[in-house]
C-alpha positions, 0 to 999 in steps of 0.5 A: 769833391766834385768832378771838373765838369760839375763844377764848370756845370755849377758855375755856368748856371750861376753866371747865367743866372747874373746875366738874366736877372741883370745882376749888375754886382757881379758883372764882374765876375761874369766879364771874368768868366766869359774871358776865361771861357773864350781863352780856353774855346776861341771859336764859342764867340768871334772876337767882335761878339766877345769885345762886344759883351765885355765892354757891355758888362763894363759900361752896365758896371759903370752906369751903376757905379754913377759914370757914363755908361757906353751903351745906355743910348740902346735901353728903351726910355722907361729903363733909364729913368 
């Protein structure tokens, strides 16, 4: 089996990946991550940064899902359309 850090290795690099190619099915599963990230190393985001990007990926989550989302007044015109 692979050591810890490998394996925290893999899983940033495919978190990361969700996040560039604005992979909004795992979103999820990226909010998951960077609260378990940020519980274990409180000083990698302040607390405003981190509410910040949570609730973004959920408002991502819920314009996709149909609802209204919280920051889709931020996207350029083309991208809401």
């Amino acid at each position: 089996s692979a050591p810890p850090e490998a394996k925290l290795m893999l899983l940033s690099a495919a978190m990361w990946q969700v996040a560039q190619q604005r992979d909004v099915r795992h979103y999820e599963k990226l909010e998951e991550f960077v609260t378990l990230v940020t519980e274990a190393i409180p000083e990698l985001l302040s607390h405003r940064h981190r509410a910040q990007l949570i609730l973004g990926l959920r408002a991502r989550v819920r314009d996709e899902s149909g609802g209204i989302g919280l920051f889709s007044w931020m996207e350029s015109p083309e991208k809401r359309k």
